[in-house]
C-alpha positions in Angstrom: 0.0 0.0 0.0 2.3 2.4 -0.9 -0.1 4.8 -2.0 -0.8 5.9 1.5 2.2 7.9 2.2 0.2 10.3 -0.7 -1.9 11.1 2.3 -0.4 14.1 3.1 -1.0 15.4 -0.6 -4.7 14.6 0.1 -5.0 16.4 3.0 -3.3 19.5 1.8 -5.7 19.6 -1.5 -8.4 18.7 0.6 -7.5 21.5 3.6 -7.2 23.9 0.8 -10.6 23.2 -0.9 -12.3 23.9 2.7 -10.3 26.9 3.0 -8.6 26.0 6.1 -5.5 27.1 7.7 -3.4 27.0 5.6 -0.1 26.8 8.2 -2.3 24.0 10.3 -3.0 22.2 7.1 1.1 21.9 6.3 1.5 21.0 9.7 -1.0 18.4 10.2 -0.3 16.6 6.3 3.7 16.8 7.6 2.9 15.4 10.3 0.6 12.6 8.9 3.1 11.8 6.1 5.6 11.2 9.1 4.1 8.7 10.9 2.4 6.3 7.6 6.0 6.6 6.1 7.7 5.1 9.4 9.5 8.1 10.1 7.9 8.7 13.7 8.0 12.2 15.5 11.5 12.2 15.8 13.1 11.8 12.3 10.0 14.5 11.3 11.8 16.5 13.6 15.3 15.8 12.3 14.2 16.2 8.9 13.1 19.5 10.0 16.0 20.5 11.4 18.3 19.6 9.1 16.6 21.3 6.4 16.6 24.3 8.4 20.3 24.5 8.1 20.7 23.7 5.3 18.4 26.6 3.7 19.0 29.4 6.9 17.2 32.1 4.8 14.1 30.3 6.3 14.7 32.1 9.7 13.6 34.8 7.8 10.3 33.2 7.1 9.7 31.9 10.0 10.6 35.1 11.8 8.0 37.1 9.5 5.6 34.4 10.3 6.0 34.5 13.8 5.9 38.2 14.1 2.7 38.3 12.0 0.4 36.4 13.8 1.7 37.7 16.9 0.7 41.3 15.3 -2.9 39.9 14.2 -3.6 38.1 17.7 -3.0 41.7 18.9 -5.3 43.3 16.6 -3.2 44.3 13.6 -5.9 43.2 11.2 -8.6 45.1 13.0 -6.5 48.6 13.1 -5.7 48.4 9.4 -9.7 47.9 8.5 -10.4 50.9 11.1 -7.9 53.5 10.0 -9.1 53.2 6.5 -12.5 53.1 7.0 -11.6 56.6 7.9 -10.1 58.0 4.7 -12.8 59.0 2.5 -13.3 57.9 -0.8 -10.8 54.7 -0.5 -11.7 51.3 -2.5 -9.6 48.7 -3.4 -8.6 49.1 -6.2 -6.4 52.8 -4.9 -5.5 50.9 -2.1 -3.6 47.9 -4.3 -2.4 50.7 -6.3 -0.4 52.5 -3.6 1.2 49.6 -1.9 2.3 49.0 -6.1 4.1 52.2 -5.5 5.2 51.6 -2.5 6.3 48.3 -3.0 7.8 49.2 -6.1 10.0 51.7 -4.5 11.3 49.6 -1.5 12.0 47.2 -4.4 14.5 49.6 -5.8 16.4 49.7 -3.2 16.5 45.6 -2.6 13.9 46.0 0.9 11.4 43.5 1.5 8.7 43.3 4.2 6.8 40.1 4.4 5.6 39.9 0.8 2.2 38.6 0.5 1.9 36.5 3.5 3.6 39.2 6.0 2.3 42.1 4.2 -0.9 41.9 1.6 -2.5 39.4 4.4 -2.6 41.1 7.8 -2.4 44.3 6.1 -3.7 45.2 2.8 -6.1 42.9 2.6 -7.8 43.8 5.8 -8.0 47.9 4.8 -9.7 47.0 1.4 -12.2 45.2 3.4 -12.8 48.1 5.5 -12.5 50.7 2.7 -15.9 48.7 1.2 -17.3 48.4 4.2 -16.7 52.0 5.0 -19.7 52.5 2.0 -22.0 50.7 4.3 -21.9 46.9 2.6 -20.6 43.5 3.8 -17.9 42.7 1.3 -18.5 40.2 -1.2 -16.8 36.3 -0.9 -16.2 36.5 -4.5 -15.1 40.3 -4.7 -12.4 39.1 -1.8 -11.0 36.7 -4.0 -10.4 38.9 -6.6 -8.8 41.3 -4.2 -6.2 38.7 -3.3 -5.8 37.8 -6.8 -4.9 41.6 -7.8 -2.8 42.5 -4.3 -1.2 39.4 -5.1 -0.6 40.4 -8.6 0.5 43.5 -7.5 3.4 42.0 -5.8 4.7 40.2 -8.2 4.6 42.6 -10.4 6.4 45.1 -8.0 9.3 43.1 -7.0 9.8 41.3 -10.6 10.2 44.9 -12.7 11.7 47.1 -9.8 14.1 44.3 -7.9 16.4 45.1 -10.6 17.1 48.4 -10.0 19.2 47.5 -7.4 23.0 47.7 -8.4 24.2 44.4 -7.4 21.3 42.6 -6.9 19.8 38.5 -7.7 17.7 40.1 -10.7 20.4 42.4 -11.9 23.3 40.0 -12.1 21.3 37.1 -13.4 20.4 39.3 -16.3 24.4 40.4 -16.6 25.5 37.3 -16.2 22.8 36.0 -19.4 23.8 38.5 -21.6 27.9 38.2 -20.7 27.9 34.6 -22.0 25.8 35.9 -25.1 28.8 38.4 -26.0 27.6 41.4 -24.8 29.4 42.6 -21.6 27.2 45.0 -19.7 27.8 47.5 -16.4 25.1 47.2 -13.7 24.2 50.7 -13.4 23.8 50.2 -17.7 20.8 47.7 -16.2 19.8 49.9 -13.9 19.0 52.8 -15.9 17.3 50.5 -18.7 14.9 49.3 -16.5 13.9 52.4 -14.9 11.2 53.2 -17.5 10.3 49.4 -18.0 9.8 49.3 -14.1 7.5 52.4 -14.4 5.7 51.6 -17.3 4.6 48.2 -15.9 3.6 49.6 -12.8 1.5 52.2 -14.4 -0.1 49.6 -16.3 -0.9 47.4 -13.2 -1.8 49.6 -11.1 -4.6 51.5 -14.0 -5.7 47.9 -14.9 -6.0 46.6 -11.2 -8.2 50.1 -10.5 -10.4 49.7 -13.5 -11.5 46.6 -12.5 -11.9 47.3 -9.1 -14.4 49.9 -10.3 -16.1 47.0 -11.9 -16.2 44.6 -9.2 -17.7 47.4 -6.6 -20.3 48.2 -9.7 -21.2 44.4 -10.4 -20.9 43.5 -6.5 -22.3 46.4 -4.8 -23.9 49.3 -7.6 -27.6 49.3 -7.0 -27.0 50.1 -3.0 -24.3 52.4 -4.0 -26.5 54.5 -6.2 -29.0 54.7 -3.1 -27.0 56.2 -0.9 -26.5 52.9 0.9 
């Protein structure tokens, strides 16, 4: 019966189809896979370890992780909902477009802060709520989902174009290094400058696309109360 050491696949798909937590999911399929594979507690744990280790950069993770829920316990989520409830005339679709910026420009200079599970989560996602909620309606399950879909988008879209605007950076030196063994011998700062209207044209595009269908969603979800006076 080998099949069943899959288990753990099935009860991540199946965790994730009930919208579940998604870091007690992980936990509970590692832990399952563990113990119908014969590895017991203990070699889970010494996988675990070792891995860690080996790939330290997860401390990071970890540490984000650690910090955010600590932050959300305390009422981060809550805060970020009531301070933009407060700004008039927020939605969305503005409020994906200024952390685009912002993101963008942190990018630049090679800064990250949590990304979408220490940022977009406790943070943007929970100020988008309030901003339609500030209007007087209960936000819409499938309006949501297209909100993570665009903050999310928003991300990668941020970090892809803008990381490489750092001299010296991942992005920046992977593209150097492409082109060197291609012929072409280019400085980093040559990169930089390249990409700065690339990096702002494809943020300008984002962030207009991601608005103009926010516009969309709040008319589809929420226009007839709207028009009221709701």
């Amino acid at each position: 019966m080998e099949w069943i050491k899959l288990i753990g696949v099935f009860i991540v798909i199946l965790g994730f189809a009930l919208k579940l937590d998604s870091i007690l999911i992980i936990l509970v399929a590692s832990i399952v896979t563990a113990l119908v594979g014969n590895m017991g507690i203990t070699g889970l744990l010494e996988t675990f370890g070792t891995s860690f280790v080996a790939n330290r950069s997860m401390a990071i993770f970890i540490l984000i992780m650690l910090v955010t829920g600590t932050l959300e316990r305390n009422g981060l989520r809550n805060a970020a909902s009531d301070l933009i409830s407060k700004v008039k005339g927020a939605s969305p679709g503005k409020i994906i477009g200024i952390y685009g910026i912002m993101r963008g420009i942190f990018a630049a200079f090679n800064v990250g802060f949590g990304g979408v599970a220490g940022f977009i989560r406790p943070i943007i996602l929970p100020m988008a709520i309030g901003a339609v909620e500030s209007k007087g309606e209960k936000i819409h399950e499938d309006h949501l989902e297209e909100i993570k879909g665009m903050a999310s988008g928003m991300e990668n879209v941020a970090w892809f174009f803008c990381q490489v605007l750092f001299i010296g950076g991942a992005g920046g030196l992977l593209v150097q290094s492409t082109l060197a063994s291609l012929g072409y011998n280019v400085e980093l700062i040559e990169l930089a400058k390249v990409e700065i209207p690339v990096s702002i044209f494809a943020l300008a595009v984002t962030i207009i696309y991601y608005y103009l269908k926010d516009k969309k969603l709040m008319k589809k979800y929420y226009g007839a109360s709207l028009r009221e006076g709701k």
